[in-house]
N, CA, C and O of each residue as an XYZ file, in Angstrom:
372
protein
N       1.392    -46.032     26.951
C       2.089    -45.092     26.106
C       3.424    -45.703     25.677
O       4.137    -46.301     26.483
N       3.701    -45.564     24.575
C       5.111    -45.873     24.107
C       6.314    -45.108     24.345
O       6.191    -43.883     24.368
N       7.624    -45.692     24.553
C       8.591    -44.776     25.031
C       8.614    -43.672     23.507
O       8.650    -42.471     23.778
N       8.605    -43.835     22.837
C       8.479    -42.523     21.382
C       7.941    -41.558     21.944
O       8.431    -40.451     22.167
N       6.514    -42.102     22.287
C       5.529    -40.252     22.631
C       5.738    -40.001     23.556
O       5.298    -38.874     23.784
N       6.522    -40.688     24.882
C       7.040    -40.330     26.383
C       8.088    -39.709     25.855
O       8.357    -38.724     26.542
N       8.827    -39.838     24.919
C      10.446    -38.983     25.286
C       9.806    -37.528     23.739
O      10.207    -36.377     23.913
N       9.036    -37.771     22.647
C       8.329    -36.575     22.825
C       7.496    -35.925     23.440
O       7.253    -34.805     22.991
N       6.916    -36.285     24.416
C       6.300    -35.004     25.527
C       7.112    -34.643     26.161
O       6.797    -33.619     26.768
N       8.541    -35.154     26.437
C       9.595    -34.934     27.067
C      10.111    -33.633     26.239
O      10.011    -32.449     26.560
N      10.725    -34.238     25.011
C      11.079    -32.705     24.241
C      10.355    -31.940     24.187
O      10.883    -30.836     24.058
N       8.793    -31.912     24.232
C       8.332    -30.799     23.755
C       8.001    -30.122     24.939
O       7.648    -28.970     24.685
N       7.968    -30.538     26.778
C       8.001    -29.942     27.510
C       9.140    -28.755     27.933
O       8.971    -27.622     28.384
N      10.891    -29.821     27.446
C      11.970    -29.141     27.386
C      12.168    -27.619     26.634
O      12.765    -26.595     26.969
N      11.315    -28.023     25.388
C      11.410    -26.497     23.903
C      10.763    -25.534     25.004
O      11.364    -24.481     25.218
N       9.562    -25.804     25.742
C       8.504    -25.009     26.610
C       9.554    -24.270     27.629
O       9.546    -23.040     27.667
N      10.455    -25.015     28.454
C      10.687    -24.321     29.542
C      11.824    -23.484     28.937
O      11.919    -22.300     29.260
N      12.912    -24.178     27.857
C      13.778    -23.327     27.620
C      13.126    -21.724     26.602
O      13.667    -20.626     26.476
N      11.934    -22.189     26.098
C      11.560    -21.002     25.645
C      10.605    -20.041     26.681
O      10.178    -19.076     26.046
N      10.277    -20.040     27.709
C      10.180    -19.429     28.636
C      11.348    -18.769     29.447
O      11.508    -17.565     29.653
N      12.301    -20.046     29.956
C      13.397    -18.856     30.262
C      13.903    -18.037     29.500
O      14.158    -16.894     29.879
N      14.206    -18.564     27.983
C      14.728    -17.365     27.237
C      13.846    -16.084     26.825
O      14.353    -15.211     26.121
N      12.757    -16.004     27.194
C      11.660    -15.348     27.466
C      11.793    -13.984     28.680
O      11.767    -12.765     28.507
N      11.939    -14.799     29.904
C      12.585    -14.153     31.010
C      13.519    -13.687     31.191
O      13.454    -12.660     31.866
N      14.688    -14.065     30.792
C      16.375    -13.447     30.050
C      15.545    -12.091     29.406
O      15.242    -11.087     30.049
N      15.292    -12.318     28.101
C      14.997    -11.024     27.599
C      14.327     -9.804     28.091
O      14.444     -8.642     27.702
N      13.540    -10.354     29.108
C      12.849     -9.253     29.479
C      13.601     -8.567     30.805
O      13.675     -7.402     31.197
N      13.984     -9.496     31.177
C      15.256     -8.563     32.479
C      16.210     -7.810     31.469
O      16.382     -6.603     31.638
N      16.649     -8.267     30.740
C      17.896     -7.587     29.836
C      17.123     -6.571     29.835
O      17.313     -5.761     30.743
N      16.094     -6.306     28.902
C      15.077     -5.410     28.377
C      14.727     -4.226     29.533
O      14.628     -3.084     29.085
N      14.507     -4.435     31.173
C      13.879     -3.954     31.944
C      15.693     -3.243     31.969
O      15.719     -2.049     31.669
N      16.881     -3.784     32.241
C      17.806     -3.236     32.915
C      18.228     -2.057     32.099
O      18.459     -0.898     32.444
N      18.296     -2.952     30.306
C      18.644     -1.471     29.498
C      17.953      0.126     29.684
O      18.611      1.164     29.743
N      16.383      0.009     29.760
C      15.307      0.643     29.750
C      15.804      1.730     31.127
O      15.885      2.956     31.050
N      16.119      0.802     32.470
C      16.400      1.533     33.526
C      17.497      2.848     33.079
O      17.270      4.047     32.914
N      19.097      1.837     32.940
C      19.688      2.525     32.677
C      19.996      3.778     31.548
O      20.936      4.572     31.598
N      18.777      3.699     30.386
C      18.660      5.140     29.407
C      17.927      5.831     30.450
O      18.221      7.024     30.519
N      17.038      5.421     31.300
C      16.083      6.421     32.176
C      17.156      7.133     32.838
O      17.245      8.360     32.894
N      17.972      6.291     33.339
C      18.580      7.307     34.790
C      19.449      8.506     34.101
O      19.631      9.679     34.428
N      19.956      7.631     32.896
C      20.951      8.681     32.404
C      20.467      9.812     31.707
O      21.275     10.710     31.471
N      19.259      9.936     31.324
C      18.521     10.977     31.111
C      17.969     11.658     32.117
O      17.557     12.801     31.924
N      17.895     11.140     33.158
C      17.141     11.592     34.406
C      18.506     12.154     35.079
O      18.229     13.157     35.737
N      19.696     11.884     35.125
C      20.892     12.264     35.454
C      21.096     13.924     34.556
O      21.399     14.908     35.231
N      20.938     14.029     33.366
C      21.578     14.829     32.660
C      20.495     15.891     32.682
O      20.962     16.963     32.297
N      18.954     15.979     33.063
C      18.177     16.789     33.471
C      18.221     17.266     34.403
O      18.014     18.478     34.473
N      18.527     16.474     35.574
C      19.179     17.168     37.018
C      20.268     18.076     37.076
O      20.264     18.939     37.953
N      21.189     18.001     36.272
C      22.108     18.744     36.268
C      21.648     19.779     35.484
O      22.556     20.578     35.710
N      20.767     20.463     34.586
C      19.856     21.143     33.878
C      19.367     21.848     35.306
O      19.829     22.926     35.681
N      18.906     21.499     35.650
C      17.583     21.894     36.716
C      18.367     22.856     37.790
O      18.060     23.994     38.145
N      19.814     21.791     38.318
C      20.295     22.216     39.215
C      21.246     23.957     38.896
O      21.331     24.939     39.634
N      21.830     23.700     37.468
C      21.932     24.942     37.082
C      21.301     25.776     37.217
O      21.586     26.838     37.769
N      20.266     25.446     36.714
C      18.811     26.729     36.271
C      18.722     27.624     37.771
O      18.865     28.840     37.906
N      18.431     26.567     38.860
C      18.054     26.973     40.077
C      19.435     27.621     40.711
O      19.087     28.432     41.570
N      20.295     27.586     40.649
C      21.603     28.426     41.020
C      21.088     29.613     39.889
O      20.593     30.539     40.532
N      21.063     29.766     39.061
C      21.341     30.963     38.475
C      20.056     31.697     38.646
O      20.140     32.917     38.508
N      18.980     31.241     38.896
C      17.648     31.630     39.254
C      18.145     32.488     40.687
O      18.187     33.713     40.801
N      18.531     31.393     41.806
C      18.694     31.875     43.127
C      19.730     33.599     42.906
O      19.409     34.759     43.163
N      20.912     33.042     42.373
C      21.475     34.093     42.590
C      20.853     35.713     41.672
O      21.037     36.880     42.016
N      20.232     35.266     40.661
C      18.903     36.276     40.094
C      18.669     37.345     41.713
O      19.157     38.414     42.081
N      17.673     36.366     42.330
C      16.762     36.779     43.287
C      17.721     37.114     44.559
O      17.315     37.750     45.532
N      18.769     36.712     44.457
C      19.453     37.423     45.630
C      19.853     39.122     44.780
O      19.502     40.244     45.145
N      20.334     38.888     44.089
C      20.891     40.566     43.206
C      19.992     41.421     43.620
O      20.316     42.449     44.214
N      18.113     40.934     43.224
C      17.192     41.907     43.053
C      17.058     42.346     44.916
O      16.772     43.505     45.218
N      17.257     41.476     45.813
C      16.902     41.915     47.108
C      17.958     42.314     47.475
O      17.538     43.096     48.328
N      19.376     42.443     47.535
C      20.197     43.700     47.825
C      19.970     45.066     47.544
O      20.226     46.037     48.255
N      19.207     45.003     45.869
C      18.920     46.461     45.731
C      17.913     46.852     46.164
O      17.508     47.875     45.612
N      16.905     46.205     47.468
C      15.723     46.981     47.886
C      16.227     47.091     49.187
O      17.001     46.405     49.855
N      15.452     48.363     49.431
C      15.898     49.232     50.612
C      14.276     48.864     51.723
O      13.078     48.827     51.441
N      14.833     48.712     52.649
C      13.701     48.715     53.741
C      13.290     49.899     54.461
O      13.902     50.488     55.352
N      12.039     50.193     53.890
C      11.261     51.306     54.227
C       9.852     51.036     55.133
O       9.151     50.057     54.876
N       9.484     52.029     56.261
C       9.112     51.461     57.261
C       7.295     52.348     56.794
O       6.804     53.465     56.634
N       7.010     51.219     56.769
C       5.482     51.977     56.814
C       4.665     53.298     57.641
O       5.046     53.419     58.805
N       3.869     54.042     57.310
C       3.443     54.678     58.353
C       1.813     54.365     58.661
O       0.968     53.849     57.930
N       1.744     54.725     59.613
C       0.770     54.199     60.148
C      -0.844     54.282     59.238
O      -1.591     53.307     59.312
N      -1.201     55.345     58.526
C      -1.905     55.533     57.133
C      -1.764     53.784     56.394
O      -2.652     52.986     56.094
N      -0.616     53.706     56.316
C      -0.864     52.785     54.885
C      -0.617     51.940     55.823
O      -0.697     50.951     55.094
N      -0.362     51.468     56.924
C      -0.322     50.060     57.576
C      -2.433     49.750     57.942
O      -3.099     48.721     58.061
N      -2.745     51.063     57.990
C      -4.804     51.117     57.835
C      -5.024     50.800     56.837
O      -5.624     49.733     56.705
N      -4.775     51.307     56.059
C      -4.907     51.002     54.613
C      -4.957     49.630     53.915
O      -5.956     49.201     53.338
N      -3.880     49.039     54.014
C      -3.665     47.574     53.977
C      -4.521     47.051     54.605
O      -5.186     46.295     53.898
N      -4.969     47.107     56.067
C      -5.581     46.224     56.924
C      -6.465     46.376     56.411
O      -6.713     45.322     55.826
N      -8.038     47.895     55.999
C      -9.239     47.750     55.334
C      -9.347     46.696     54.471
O     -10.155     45.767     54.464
N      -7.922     47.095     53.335
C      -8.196     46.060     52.014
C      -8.221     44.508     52.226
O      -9.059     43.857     51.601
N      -7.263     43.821     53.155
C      -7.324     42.544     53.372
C      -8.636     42.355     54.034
O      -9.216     41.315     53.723
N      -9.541     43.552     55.329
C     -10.736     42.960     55.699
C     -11.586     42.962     54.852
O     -12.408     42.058     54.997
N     -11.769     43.720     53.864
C     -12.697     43.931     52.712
C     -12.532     42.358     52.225
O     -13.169     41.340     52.494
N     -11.868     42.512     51.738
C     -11.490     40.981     51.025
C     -11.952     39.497     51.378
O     -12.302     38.470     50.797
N     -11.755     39.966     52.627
C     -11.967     38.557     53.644
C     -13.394     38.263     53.763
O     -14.005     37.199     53.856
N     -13.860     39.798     53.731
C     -15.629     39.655     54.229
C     -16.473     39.589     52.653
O     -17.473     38.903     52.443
N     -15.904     40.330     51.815
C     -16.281     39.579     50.424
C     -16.232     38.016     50.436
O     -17.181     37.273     50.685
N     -15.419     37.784     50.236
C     -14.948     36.136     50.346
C     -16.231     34.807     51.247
O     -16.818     33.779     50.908
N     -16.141     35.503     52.260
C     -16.869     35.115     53.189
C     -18.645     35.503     52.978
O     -19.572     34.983     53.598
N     -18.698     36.142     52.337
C     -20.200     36.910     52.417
C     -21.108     36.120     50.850
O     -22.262     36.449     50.575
């Protein structure tokens, strides 16, 4: 082989690797930008969510102060029990 086509397989191995790393550069750049729109959208939904669920919670606390605890009598504590065995033996049958 002549030194000519030795020092071009040389360059053209060099174009190869530098265009591979610059290959790899881009795609980390690419992966880090990508991360960081995720989180920050994933950041600004959490705080969405976390609202919602405070104002949800305190909803459901309001509605259970205004119920009063009333004690079954023994009628409707039978009552209940038929319907859940009914149910069960439907289910089962």
């Amino acid at each position: 082989m002549t030194k000519e086509k030795m020092n071009e397989k040389l360059d053209v191995s060099k174009r190869m690797f530098f265009r591979s790393a610059v290959a790899v550069v881009g795609a980390v750049t690419t992966a880090g930008v990508a991360k960081t729109v995720a989180t920050a959208s994933a950041d600004s939904a959490n705080q969405s969510n976390k609202r919602k669920y405070a104002q949800e919670a305190l909803r459901q606390e309001r509605i259970m102060l205004q119920k009063k605890f009333v004690l079954m009598t023994d009628d409707e504590k039978k009552l209940m029990l038929d319907e859940i065995l009914g149910n069960h033996h439907k289910q089962t049958a």
